[in-house]
MMTF fields as JSON, N, C-alpha, C and O atoms, coordinates in Angstrom:
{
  "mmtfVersion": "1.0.0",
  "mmtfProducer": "UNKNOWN",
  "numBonds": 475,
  "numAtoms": 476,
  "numGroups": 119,
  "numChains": 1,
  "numModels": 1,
  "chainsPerModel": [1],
  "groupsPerChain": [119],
  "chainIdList": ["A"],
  "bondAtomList": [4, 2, 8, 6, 12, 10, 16, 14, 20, 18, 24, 22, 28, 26, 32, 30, 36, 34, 40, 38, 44, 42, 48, 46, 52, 50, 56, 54, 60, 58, 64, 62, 68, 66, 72, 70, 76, 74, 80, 78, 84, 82, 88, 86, 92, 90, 96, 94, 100, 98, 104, 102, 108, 106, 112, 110, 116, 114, 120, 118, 124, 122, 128, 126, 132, 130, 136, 134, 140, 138, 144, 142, 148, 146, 152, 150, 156, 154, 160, 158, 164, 162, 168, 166, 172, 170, 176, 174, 180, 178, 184, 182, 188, 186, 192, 190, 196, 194, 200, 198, 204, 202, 208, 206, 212, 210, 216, 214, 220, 218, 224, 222, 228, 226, 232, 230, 236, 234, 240, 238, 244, 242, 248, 246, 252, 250, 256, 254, 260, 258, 264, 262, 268, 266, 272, 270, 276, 274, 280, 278, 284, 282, 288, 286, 292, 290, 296, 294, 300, 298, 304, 302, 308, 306, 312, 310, 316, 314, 320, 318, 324, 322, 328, 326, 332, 330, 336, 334, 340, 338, 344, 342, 348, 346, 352, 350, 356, 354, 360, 358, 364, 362, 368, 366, 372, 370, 376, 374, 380, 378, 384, 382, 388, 386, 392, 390, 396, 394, 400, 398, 404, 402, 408, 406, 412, 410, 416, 414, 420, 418, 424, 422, 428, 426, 432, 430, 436, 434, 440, 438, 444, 442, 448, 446, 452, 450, 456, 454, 460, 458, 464, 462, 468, 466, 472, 470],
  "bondOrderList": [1, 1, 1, 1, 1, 1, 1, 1, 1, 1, 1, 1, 1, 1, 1, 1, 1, 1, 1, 1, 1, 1, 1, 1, 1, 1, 1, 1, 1, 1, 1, 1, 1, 1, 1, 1, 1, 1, 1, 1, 1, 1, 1, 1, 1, 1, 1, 1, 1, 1, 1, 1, 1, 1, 1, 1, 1, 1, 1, 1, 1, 1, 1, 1, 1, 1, 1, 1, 1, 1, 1, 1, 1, 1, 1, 1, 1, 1, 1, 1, 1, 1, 1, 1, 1, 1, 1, 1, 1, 1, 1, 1, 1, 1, 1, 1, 1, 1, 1, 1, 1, 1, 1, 1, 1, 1, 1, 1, 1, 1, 1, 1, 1, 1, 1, 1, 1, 1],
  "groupList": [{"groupName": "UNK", "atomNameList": ["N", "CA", "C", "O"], "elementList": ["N", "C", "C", "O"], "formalChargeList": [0, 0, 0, 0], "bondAtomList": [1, 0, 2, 1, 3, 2], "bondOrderList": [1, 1, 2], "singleLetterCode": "X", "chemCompType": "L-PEPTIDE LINKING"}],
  "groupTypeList": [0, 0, 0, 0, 0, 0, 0, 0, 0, 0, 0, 0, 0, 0, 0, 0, 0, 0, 0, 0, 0, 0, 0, 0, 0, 0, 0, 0, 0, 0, 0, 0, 0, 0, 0, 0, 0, 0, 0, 0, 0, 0, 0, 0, 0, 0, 0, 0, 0, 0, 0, 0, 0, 0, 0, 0, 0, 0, 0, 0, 0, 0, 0, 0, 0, 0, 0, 0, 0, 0, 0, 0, 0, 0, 0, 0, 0, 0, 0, 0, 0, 0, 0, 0, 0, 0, 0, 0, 0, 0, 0, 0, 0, 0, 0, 0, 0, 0, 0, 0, 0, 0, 0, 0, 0, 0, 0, 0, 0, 0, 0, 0, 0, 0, 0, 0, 0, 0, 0],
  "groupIdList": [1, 2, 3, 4, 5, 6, 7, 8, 9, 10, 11, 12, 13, 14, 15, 16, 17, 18, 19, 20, 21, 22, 23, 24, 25, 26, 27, 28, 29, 30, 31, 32, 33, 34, 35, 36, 37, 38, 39, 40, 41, 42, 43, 44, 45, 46, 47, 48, 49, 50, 51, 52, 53, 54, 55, 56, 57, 58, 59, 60, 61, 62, 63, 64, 65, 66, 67, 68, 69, 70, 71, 72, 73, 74, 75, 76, 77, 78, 79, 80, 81, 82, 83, 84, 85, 86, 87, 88, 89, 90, 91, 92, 93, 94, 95, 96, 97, 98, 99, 100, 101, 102, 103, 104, 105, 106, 107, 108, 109, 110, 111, 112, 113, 114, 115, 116, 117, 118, 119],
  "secStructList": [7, 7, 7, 7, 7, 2, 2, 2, 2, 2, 2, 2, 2, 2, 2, 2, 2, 2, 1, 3, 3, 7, 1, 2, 2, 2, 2, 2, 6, 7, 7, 1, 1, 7, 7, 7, 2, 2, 2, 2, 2, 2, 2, 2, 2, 2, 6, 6, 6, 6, 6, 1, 3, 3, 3, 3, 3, 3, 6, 6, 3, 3, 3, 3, 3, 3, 1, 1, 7, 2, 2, 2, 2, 2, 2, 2, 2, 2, 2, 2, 2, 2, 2, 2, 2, 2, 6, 6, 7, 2, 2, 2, 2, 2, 2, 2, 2, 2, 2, 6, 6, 7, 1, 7, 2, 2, 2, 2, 2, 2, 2, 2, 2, 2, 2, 2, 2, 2, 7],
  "xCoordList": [15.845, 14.794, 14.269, 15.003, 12.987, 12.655, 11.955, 11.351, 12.197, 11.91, 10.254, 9.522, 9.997, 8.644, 7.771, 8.215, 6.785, 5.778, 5.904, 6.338, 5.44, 5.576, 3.757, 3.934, 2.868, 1.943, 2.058, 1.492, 3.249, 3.217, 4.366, 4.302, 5.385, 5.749, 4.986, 5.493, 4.141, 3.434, 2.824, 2.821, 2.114, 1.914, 2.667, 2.376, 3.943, 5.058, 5.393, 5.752, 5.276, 5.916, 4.471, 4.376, 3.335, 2.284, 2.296, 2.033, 2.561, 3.067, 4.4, 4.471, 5.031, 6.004, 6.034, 6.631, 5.129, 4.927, 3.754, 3.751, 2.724, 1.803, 2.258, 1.457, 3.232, 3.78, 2.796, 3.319, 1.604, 0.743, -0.18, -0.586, -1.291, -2.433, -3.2, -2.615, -4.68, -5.749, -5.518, -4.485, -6.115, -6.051, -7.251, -7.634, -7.682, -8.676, -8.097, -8.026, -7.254, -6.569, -5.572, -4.964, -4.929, -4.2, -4.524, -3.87, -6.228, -6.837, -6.712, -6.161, -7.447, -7.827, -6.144, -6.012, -5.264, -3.977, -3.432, -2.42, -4.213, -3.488, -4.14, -5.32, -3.332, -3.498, -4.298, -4.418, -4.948, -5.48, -6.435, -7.017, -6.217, -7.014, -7.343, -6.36, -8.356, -7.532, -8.693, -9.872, -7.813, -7.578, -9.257, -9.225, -10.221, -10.518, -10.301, -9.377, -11.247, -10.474, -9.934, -8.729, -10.305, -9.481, -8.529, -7.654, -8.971, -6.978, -5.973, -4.766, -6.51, -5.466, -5.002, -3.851, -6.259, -5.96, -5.165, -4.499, -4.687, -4.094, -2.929, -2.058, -2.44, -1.464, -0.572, 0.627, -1.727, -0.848, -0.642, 0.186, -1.48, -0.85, 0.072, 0.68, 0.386, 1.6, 2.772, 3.848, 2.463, 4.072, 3.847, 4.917, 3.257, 2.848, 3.951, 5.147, 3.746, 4.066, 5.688, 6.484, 5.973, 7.358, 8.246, 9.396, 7.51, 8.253, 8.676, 9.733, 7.447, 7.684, 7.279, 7.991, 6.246, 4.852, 4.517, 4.541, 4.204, 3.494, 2.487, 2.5, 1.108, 0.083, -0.379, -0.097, -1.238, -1.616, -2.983, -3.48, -3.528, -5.051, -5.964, -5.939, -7.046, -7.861, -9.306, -9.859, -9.734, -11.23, -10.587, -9.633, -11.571, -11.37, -10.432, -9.874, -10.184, -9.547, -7.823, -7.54, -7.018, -5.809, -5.753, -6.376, -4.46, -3.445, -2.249, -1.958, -1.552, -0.312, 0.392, -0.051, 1.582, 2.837, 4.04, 3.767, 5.211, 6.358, 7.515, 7.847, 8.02, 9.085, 10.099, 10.876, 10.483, 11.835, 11.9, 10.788, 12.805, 12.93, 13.043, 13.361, 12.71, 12.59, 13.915, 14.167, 14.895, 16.462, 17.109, 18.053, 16.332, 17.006, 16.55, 17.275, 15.519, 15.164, 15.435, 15.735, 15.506, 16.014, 17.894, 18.366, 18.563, 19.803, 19.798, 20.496, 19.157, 18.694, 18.548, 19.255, 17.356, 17.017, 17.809, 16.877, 18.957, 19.43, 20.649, 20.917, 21.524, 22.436, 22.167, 23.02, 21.143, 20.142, 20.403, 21.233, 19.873, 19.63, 21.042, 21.294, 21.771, 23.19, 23.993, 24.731, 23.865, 24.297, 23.884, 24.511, 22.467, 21.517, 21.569, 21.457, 21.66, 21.922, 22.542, 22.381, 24.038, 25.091, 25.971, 26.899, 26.119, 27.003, 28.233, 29.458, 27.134, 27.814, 29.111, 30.252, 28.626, 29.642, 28.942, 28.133, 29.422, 28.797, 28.98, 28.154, 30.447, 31.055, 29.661, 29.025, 29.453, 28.532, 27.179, 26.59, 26.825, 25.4, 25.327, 24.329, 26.933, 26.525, 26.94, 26.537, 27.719, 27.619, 26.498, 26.271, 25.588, 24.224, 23.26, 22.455, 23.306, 22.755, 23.369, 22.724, 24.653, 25.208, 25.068, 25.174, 24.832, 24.103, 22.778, 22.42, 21.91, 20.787, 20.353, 19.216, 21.541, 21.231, 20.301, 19.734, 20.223, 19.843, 20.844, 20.358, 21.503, 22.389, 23.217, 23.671, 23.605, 24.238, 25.832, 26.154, 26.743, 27.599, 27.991, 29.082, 26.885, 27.626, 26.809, 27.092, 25.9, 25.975, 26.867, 26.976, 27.405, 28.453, 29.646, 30.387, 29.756, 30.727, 30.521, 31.412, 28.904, 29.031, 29.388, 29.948, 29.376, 29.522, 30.979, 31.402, 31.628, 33.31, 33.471, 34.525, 32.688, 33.708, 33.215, 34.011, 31.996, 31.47, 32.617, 33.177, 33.407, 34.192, 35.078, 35.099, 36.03, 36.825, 36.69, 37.607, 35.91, 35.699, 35.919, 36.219, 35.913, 35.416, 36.684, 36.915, 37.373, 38.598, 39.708, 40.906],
  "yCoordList": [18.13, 17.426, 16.314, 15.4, 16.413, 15.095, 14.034, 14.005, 13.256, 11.836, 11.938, 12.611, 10.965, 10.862, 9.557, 8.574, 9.758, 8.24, 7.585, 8.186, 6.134, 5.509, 6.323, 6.866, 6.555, 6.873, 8.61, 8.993, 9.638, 10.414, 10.383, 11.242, 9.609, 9.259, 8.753, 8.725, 8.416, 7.64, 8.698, 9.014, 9.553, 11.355, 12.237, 12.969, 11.961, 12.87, 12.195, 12.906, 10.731, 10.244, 10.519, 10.119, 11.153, 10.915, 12.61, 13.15, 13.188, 14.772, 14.789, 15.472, 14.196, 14.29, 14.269, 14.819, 13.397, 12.385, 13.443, 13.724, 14.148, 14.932, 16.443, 17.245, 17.075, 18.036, 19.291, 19.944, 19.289, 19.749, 19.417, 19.327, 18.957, 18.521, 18.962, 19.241, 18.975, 18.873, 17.798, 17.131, 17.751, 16.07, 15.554, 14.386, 16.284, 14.452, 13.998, 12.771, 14.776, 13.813, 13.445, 12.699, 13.731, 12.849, 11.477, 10.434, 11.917, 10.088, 9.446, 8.345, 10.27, 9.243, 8.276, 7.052, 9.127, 8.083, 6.977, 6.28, 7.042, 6.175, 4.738, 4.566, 3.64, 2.049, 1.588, 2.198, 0.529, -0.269, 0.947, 1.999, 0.2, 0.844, 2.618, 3.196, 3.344, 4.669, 5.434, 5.342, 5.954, 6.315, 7.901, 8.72, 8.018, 9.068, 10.3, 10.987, 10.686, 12.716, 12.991, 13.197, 13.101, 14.245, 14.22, 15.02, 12.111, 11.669, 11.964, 12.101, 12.052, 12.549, 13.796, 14.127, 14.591, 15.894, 16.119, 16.969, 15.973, 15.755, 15.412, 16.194, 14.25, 14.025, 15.235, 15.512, 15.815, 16.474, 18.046, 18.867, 18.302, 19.262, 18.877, 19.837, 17.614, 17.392, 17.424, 17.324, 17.623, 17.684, 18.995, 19.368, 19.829, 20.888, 21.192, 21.333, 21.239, 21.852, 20.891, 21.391, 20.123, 19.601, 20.029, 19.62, 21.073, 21.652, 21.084, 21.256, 19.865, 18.87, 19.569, 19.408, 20.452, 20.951, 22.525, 23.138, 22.923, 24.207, 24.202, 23.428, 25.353, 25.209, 26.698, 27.648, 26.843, 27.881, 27.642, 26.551, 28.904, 28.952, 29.042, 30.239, 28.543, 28.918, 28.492, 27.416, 30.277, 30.01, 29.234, 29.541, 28.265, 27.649, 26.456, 25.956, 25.848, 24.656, 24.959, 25.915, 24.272, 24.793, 23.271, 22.21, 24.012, 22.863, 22.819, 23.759, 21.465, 21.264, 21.208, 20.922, 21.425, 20.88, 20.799, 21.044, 20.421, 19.25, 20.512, 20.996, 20.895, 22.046, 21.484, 22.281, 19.956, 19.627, 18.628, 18.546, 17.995, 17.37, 16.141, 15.793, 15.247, 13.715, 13.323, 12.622, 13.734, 13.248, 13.786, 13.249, 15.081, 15.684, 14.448, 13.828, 14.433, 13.277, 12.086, 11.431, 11.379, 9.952, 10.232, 9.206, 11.139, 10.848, 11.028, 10.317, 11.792, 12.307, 10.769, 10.404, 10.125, 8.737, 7.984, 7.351, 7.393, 6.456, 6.672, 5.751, 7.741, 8.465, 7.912, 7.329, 8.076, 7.594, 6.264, 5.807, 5.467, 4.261, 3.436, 2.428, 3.771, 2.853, 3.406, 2.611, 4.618, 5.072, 3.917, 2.986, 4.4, 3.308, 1.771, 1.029, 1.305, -0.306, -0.794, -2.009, 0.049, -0.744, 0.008, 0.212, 0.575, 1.199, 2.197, 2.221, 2.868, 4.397, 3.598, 4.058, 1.856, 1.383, 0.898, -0.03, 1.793, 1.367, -0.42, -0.994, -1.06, -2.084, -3.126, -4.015, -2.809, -3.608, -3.753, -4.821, -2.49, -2.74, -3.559, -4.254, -3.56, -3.957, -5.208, -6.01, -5.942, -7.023, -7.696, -8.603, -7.131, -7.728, -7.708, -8.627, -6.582, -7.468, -8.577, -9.414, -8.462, -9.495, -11.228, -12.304, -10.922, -12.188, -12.706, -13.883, -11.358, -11.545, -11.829, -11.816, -12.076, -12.383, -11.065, -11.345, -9.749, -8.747, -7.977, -7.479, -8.062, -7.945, -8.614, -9.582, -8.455, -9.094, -9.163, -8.039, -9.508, -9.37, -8.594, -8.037, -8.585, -7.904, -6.24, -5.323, -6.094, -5.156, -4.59, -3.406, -5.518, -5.314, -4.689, -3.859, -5.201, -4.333, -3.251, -2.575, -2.971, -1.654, -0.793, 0.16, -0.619, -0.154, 0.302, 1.458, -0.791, -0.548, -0.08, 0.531, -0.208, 0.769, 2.104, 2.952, 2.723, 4.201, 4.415, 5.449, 3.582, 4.264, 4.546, 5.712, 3.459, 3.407, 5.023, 5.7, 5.155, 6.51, 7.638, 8.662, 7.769, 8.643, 9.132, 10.236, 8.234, 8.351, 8.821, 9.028],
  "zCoordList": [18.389, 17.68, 18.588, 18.965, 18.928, 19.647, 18.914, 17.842, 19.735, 18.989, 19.104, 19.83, 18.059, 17.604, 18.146, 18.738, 17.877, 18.278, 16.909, 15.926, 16.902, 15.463, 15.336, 14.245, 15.569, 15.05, 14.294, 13.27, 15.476, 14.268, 13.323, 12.445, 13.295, 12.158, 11.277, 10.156, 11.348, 9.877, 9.529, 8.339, 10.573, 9.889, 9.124, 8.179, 9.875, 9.038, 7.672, 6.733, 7.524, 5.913, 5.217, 4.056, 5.787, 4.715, 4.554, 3.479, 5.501, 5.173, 4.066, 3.044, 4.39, 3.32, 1.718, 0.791, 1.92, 0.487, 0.221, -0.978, 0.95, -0.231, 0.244, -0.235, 0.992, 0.778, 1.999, 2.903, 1.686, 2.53, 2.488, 1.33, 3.686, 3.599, 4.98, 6.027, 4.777, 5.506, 6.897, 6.964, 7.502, 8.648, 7.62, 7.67, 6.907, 6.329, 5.682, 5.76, 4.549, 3.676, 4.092, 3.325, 5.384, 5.849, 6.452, 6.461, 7.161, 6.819, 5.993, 6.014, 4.602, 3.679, 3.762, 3.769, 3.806, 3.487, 4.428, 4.374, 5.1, 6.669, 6.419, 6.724, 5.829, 5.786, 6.665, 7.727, 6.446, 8.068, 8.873, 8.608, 9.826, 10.86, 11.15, 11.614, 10.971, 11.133, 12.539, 12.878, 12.851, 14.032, 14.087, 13.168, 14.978, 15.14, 14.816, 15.253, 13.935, 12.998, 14.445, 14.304, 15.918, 16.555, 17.124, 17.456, 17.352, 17.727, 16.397, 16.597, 15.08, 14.028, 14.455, 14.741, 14.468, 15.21, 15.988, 15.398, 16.984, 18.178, 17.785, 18.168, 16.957, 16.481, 15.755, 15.773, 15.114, 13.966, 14.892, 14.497, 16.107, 16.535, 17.572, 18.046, 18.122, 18.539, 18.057, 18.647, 16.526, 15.707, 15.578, 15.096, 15.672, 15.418, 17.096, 16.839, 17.935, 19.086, 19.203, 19.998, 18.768, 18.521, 17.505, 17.344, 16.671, 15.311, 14.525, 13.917, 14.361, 12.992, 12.038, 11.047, 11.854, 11.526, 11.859, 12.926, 10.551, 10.794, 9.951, 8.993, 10.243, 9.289, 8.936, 9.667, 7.548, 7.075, 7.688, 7.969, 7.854, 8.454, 7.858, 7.572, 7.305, 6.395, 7.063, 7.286, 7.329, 8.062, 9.831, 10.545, 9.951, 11.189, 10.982, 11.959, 9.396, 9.335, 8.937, 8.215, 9.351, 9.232, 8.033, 7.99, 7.039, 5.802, 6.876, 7.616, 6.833, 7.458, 6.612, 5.499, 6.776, 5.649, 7.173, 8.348, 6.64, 7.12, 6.919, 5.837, 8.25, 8.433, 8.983, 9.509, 9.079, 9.011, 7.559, 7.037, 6.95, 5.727, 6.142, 7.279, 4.958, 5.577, 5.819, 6.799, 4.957, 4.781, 6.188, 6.767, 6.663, 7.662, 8.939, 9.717, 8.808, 10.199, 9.76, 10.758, 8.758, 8.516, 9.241, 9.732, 9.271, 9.306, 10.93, 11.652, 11.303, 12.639, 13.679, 14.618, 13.058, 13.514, 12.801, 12.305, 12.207, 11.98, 12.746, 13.517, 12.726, 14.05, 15.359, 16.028, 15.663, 17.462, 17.327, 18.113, 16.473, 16.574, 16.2, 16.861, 15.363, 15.487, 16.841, 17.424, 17.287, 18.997, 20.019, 20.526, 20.115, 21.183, 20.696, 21.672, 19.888, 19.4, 19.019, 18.9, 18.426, 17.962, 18.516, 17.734, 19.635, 20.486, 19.311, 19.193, 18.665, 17.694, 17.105, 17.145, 16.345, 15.458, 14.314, 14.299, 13.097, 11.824, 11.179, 10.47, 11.741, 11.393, 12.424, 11.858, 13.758, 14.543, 13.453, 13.281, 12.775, 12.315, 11.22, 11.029, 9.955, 8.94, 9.358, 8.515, 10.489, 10.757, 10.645, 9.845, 11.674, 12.039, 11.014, 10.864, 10.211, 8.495, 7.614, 6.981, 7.666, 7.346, 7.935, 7.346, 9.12, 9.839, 9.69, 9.655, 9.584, 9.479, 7.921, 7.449, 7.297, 5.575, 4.734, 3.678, 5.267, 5.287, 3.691, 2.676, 3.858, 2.688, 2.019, 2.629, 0.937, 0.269, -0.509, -0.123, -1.101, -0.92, -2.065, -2.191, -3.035, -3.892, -3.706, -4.478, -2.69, -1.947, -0.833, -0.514, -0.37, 0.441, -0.226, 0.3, -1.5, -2.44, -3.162, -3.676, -3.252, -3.446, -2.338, -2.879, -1.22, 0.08, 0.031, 0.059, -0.044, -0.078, -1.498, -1.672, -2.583, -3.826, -3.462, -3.867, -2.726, -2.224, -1.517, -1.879, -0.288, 0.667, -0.421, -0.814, -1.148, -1.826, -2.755, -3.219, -2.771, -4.127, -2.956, -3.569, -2.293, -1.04, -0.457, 0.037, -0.585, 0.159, -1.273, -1.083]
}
């Protein structure tokens, strides 16, 4: 699975969230600033050629829809990123929310009654 740009991630959570779509209505959904129909374009056949993405053909305009799952790439990218930034230690990351006042403690205890049940 390769890693993504933050611009087509914001493609893929707006693929996600409407299941299959056009590139316009994947404009209409894009916040702020939006980007040129053919740089969308471009985008969406870059996930397209990364096997984020496959599309049905209709006429000359293709519908996209989302051929990996969001849960599948959220675990995918959160895996990478406690590897690459907290040196592949779960205890390093919830530290650093814990510092960063990011969580809380009686979140912190739900955490340990999940392990607790788990085990």
């Amino acid at each position: 699975m390769q890693k993504l740009t933050n611009k087509e991630e914001e493609v893929m959570k707006i693929l996600w969230s409407l299941e299959k779509a056009f590139v316009k209505e994947i404009m209409e959904e894009i916040e702020g600033e939006k980007p040129h129909y053919n740089t969308l374009s471009t985008i969406v056949r870059n996930l397209e050629e990364k096997e984020y993405v496959g599309h049905e053909a209709f006429g000359k305009t293709h519908r996209y829809f989302p051929l990996i799952r969001k849960e599948d790439y959220r675990k995918k990218f959160v895996n990478s990123a406690i590897a690459d930034y907290y040196d592949d230690s779960y205890k390093s990351i919830v530290s650093h929310f814990a510092k960063e006042e990011k969580i809380s403690i009686e979140e912190l205890k739900e955490i340990i009654d999940l392990i607790e049940k788990r085990n």
